[in-house]
C-alpha positions in Angstrom: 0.0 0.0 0.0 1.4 3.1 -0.7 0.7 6.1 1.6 0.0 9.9 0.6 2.7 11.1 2.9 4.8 13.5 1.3 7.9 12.8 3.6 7.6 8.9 2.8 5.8 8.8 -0.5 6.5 5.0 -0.9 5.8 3.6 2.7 2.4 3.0 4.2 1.0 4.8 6.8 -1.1 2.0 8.2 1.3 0.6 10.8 1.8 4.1 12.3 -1.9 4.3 12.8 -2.1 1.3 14.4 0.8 1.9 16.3 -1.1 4.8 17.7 -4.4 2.9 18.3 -2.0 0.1 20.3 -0.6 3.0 22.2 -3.9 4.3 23.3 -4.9 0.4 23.9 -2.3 0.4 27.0 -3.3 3.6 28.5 -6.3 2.4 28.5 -5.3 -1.4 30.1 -4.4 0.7 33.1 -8.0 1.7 34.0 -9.2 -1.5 35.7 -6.1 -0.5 38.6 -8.4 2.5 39.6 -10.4 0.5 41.8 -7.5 0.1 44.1 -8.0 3.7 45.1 -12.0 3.6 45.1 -13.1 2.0 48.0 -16.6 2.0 47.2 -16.0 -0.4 44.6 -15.1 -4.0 45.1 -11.4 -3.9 45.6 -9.3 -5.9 42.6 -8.7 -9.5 43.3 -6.1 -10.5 40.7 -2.4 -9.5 40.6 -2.4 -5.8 39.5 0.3 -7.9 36.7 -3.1 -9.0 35.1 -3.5 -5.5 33.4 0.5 -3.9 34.0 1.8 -6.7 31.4 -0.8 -6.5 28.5 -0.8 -2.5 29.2 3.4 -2.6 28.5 2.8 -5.1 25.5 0.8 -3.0 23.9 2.0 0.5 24.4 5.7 -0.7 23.7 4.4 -2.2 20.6 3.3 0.9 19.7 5.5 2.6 20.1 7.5 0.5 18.0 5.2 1.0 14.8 5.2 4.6 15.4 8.7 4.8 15.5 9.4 2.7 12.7 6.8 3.9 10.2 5.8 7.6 8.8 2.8 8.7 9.9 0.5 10.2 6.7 -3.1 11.0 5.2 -4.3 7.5 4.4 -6.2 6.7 1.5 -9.8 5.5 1.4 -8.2 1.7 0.8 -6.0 2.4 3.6 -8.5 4.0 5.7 -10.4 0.7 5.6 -7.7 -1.3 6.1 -6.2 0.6 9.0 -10.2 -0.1 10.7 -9.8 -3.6 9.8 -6.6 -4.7 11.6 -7.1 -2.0 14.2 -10.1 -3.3 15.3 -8.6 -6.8 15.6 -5.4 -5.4 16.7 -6.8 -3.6 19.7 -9.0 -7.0 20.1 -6.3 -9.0 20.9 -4.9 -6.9 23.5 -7.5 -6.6 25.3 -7.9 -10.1 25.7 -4.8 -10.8 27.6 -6.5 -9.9 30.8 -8.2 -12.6 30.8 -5.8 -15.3 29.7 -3.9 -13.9 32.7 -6.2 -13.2 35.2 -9.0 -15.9 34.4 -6.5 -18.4 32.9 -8.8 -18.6 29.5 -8.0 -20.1 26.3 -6.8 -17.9 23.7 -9.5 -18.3 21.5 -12.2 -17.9 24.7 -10.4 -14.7 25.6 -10.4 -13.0 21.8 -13.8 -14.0 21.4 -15.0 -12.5 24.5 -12.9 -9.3 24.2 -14.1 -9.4 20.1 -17.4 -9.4 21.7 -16.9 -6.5 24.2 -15.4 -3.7 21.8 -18.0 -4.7 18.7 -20.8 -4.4 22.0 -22.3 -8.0 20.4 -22.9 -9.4 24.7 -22.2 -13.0 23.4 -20.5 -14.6 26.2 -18.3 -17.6 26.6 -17.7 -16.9 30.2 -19.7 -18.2 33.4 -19.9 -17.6 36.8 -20.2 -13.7 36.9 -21.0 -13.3 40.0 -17.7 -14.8 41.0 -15.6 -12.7 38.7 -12.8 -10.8 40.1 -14.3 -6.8 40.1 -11.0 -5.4 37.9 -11.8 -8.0 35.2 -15.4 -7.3 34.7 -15.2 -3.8 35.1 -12.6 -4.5 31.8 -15.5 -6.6 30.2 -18.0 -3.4 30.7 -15.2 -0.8 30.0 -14.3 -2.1 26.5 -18.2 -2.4 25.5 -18.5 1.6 26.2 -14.8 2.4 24.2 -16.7 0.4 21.4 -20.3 1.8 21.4 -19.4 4.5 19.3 -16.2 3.3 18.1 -12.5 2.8 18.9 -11.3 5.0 16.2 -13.7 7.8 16.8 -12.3 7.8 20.2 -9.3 7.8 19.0 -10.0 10.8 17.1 -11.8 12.4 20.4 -9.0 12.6 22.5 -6.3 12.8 19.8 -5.2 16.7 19.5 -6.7 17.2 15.6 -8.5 16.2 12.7 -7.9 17.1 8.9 -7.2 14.2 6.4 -6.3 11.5 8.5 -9.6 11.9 10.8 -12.2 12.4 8.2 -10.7 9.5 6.5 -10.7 7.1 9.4 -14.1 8.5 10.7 -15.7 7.3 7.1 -14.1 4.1 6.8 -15.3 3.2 10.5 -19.0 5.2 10.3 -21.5 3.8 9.8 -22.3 3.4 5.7 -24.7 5.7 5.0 -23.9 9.8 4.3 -25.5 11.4 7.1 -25.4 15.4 7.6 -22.4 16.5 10.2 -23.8 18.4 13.4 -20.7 20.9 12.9 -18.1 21.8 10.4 -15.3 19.3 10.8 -14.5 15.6 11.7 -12.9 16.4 15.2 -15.4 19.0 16.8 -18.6 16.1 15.4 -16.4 13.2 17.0 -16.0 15.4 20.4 -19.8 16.7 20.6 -21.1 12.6 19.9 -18.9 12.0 22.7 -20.0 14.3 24.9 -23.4 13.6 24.6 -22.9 9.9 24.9 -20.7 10.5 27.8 -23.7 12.3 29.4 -25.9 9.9 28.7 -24.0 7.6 30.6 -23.5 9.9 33.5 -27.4 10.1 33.8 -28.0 6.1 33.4 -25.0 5.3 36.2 -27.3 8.2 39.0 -30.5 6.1 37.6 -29.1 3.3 38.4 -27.9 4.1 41.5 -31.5 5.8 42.8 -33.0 2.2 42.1 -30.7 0.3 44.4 -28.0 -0.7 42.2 -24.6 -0.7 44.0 -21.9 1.7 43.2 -20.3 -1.1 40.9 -23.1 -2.9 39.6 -24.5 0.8 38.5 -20.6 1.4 36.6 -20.6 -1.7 34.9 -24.7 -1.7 33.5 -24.4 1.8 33.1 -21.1 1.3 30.7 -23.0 -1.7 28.9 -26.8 0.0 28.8 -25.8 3.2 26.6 -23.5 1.4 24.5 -26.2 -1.3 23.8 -23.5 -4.1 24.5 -25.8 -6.1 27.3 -22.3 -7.6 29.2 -23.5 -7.8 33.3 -21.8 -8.5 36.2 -24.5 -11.5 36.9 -25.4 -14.5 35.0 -29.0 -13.6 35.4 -28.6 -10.3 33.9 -31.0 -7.6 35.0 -33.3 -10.5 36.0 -30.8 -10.7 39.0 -32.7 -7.4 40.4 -35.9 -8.8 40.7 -34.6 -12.2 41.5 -33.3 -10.9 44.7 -36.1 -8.9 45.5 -34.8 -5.5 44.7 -37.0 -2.7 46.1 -37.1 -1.0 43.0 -36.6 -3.9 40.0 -39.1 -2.5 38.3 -37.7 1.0 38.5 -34.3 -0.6 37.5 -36.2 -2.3 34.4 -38.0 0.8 32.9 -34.7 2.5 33.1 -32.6 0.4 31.5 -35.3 0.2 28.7 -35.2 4.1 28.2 -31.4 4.5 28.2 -30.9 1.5 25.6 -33.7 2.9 23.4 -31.4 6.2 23.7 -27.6 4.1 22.9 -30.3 2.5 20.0 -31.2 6.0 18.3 -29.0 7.9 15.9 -26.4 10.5 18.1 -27.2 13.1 15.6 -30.4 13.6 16.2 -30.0 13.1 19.9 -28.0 16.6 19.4 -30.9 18.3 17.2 -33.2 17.3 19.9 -30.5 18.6 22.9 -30.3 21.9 20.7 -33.8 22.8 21.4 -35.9 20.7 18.1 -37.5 18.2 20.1 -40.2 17.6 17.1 -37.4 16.1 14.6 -38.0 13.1 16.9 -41.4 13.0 15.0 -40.2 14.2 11.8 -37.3 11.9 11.1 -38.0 9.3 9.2 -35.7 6.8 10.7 -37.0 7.3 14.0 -41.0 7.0 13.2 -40.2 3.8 12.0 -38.0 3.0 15.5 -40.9 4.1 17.3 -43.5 2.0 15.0 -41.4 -1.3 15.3 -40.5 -0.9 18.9 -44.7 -0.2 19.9 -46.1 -2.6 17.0 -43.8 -5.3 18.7 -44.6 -4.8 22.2 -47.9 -4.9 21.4 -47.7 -8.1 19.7 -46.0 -10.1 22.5 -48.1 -8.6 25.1 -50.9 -10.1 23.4 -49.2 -13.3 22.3 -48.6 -14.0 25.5 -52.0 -13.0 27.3 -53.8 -15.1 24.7 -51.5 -18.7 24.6 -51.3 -18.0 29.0 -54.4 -16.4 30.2 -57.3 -17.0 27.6 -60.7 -17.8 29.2 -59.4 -16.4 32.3 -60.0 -13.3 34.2 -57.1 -11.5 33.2 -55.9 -8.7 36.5 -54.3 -5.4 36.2 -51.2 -7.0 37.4 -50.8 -9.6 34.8 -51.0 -7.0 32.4 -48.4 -4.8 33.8 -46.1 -8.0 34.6 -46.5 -8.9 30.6 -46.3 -5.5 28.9 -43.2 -4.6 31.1 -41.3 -7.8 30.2 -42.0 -7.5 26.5 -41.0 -4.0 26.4 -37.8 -4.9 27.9 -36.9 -7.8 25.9 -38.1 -5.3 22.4 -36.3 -2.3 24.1 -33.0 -4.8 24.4 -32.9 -6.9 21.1 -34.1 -4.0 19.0 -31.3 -1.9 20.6 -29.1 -5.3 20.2 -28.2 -4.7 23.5 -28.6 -8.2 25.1 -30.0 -7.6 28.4 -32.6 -10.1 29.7 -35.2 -10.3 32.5 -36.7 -13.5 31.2 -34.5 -15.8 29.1 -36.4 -15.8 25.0 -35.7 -19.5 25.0 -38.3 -19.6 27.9 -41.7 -20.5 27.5 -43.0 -17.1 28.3 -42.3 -16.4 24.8 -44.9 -18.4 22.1 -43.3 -19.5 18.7 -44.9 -16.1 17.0 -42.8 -13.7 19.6 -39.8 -15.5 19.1 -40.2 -15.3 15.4 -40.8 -11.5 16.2 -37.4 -11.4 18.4 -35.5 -13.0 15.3 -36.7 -10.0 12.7 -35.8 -7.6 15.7 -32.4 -9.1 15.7 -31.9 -8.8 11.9 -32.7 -5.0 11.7 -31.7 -3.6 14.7 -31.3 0.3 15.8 -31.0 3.1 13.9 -27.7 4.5 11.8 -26.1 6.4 14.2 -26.0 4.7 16.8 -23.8 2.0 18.9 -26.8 -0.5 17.7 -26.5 -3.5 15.4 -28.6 -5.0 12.9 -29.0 -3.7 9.2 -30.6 -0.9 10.6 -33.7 0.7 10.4 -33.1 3.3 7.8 -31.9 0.9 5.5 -34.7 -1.6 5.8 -36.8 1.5 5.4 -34.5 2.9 1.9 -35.5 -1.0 0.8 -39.0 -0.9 1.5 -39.4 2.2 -0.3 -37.5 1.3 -2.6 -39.7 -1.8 -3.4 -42.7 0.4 -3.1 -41.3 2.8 -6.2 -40.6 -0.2 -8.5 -43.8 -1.5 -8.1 -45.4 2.3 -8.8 -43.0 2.1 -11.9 -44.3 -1.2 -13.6 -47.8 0.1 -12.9 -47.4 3.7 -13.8 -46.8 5.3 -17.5 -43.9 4.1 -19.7 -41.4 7.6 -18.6 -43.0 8.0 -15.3 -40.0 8.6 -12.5 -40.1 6.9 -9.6 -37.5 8.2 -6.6 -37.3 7.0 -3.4 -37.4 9.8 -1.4 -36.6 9.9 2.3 -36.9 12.8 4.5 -38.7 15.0 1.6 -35.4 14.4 -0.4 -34.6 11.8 -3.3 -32.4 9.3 -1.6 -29.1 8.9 -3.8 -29.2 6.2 -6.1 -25.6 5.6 -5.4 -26.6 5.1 -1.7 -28.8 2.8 -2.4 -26.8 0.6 -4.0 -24.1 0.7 -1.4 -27.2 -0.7 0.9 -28.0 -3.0 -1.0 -24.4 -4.5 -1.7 -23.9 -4.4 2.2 -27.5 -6.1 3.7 -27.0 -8.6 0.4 -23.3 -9.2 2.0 -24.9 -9.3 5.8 -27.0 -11.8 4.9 -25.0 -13.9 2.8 -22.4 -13.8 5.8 -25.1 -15.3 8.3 -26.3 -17.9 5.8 -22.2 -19.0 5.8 -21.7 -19.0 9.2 -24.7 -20.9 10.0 -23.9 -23.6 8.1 -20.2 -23.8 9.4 -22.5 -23.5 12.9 -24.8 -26.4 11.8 -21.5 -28.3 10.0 -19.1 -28.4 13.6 -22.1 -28.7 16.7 -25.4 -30.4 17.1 -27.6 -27.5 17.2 -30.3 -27.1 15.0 -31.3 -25.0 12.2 -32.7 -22.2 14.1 -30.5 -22.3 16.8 -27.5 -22.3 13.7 -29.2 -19.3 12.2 -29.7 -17.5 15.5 -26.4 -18.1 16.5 -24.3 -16.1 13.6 -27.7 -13.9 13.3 -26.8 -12.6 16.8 -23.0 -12.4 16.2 -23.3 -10.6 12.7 -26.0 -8.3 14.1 -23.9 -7.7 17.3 -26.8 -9.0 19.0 -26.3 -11.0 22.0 -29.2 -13.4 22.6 -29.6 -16.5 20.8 -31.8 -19.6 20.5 -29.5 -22.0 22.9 -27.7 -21.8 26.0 -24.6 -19.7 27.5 -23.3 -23.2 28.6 -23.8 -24.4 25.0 -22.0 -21.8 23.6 -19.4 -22.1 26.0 -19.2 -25.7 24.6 -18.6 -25.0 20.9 -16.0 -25.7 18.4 -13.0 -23.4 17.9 -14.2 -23.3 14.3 -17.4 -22.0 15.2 -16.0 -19.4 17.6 -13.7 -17.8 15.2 -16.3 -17.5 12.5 -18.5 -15.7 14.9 -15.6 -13.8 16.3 -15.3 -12.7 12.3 -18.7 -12.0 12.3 -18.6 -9.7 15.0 -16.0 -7.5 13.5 -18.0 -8.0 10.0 -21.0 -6.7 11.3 -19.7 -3.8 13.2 -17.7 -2.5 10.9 -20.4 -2.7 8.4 -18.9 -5.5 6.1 -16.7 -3.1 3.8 -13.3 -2.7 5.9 -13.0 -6.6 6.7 -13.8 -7.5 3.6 -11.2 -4.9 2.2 -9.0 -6.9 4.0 -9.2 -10.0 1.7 -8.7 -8.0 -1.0 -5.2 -8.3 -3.2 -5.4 -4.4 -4.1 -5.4 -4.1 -0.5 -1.9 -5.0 0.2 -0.6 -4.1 -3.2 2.1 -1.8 -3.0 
């Protein structure tokens, strides 16, 4: 690859970039130590080694690259690949924790860290609730550096912007041209941080007035904006009502709202902060959040009212008890945040809301957002889309058809670009549910729900933790490649396997 650096015109820029990225990866390793000094939180129970070791791995490693490699404006092919490999990169460092302090297999620990920065919430780990503090505060703390992504936070707390950040900031955004807040890559990355950062603040003091404990409120709040659904229980949020929590129901109503807010696009979240509260109604992506998210509900409410408590005199409190776990478990896959108060295996759920939770899983949040799933704008671009071919073989011979979205013709270039990426979403699932099906004894749903929830950076799925924990290597690394598919929005990986993309 040759780099557009005028100082080094014939040497690539990517390994100074990732060098950099590595760098910021160690700083970052250190964090988990802060609990030694907050005695409010439980105090860290592995060898402070656990994080000092993979912190000096990876910022000597960086500084390696750094030193040994001219740092330049990438190109668009380097951009990608840069996201790629930075995204693994950054991965595999943070894994060491927990080869060190949980004594995991490699593969267990890359999965689970791959899991944590693309916010997925598949887990390979058990026995939460006897975790050592530092190390799931790590789990949580990587899911939050991911919601809105690891080079956009690189980008925040670097010192500028220019070439190099608008170029990183597109290959890692999300693959649709959306209208900047502010002029400039750097002062967008810092206001989407800021207002993501105060979302969190206001989930952690929610958390906290409903009877969460200072470190279970850190950790959820971490994992509830970022819609990555890791907990420091087994039982999830369940584990609140479980143990007779005062205010579980508190606790579940407000984890709803702030993943419904990690779920929605960031930009608007600022119109709306700036004093336009009605382009919540006008957006077009968002109607169609709202629509999905109530028309679901709705559905398994009743779904479950009429297979449970037909013919019978139906209280005010089985209502509630219904309407307030479907929400939740809409709220949570929608966002594909992962949280659970009841399990969707369980029988709580009929076969027509678990066929609803599997559609919610393929599409997902909005663009935007730290969600996953195809998104909702782009399922919406589709439908329209559909809509204005139909018009066309109906209407005039001549007759134009757009598809127009927001009172504006949607690019036709854009459109293309979503259907190249959905076509390649799905066709990745359909792959890595048969290498699923191929190497275990699931199922064909539980295959297909399995690399759905990876792909989708989902979280639930159609089969155990324990099961999970269970399966091949094979079938880990493919989902650990769907995760960083899906989350990067197909183009950078695939980049990857590209020959142009290490042509020099």
């Amino acid at each position: 690859m040759r780099s557009s650096s005028g100082d080094n015109p014939g040497r690539s820029c990517v390994p100074h970039f990732l060098g950099d990225l590595l760098g910021v990866t160690g700083l970052l390793l250190l964090l988990p130590l802060l609990l030694l000094v907050f005695p409010p939180l439980p105090r860290v129970d592995v060898s402070p080694l656990v994080f000092l070791v993979p912190a000096a791995l990876a910022f000597g490693a960086g500084l390696a690259l750094k030193a040994s490699f001219p740092k330049g404006t990438p190109t668009l092919k380097e951009a990608m690949v840069i996201t790629g490999l930075g995204w693994l990169f950054i991965s595999a460092a943070g894994c060491l924790p927990f080869v060190f302090g949980l004594h995991k297999g490699l593969v267990d620990a890359l999965f689970e860290s791959v899991s944590g920065f693309t916010t997925t919430g598949i887990t390979v780990f058990e026995g939460l609730d006897r975790m050592p503090a530092s190390v799931l505060f790590w789990r949580s703390l990587i899911q939050w550096l991911g919601g809105l992504g690891i080079l956009t936070f690189f980008l925040a707390v670097s010192a500028g912007g220019g070439g190099a950040a608008a170029a990183l900031f597109g290959a890692e955004g999300h693959k649709v041209d959306l209208p900047r807040p502010v002029p400039g890559i750097f002062h967008t990355v810092k206001i989407l941080w800021g207002i993501y950062t105060l979302f969190t603040a206001a989930c952690f003091l929610a958390f906290l007035a409903g009877g969460m404990s200072h470190f279970d409120a850190l950790n959820h709040c971490l994992t509830c904006l970022s819609t990555g659904g890791f907990s420091t229980h087994d039982e999830s949020l369940a584990f609140f009502a479980s143990h007779r929590f005062p205010h579980a129901v508190f606790l579940e109503y407000a984890a709803a709202f702030f993943m419904l807010l990690g779920g929605m696009n960031f930009l608007l979240h600022y119109k709306v902060l700036s004093g336009r509260p009605g382009e919540l109604f006008r957006d077009f992506e968002a109607r169609r959040f709202f629509l999905i998210l109530g028309g679901a509900t709705l559905l398994l409410t009743g779904d479950h009212l009429f297979h449970f408590l037909s013919g019978t005199q139906i209280s005010f409190h089985e209502v509630h008890e219904t309407f307030r776990a479907s929400l939740f478990q809409v709220s949570s896959l929608i966002t594909s945040t992962g949280f659970a108060t009841k399990d969707i295996n369980s029988p709580f759920f009929p076969a027509l809301s678990k066929q609803v939770f599997f559609l919610l899983m393929i599409v997902g949040g909005c663009v935007g957002s730290t969600a996953g799933g195809i998104k909702v704008l782009r399922a919406g671009v589709l439908a329209r889309l559909f809509r204005a071919r139909l018009f066309k073989m109906t209407a005039p011979k001549g007759t134009v058809a757009p598809v127009v979205i927001n009172q504006k013709v949607f690019p036709e270039g854009e459109i293309l670009r979503i259907s190249a990426i959905v076509f390649a979403w799905l066709g990745l699932i359909a792959l890595g549910a048969g290498i699923t099906a191929a190497f275990s004894d699931l199922d064909a749903w539980q295959s297909l729900s399995g690399m759905t929830s990876a792909v989708g950076n989902m979280g639930p799925f159609y089969f155990s933790v324990h099961k999970m924990v269970g399966l091949s290597p094979v079938i880990k690394l493919t989902y650990v490649f769907g995760m960083l598919a899906g989350r990067l929005e197909i183009l950078p990986v695939a980049v990857l396997f590209t020959r142009a993309a290490w042509r020099r």
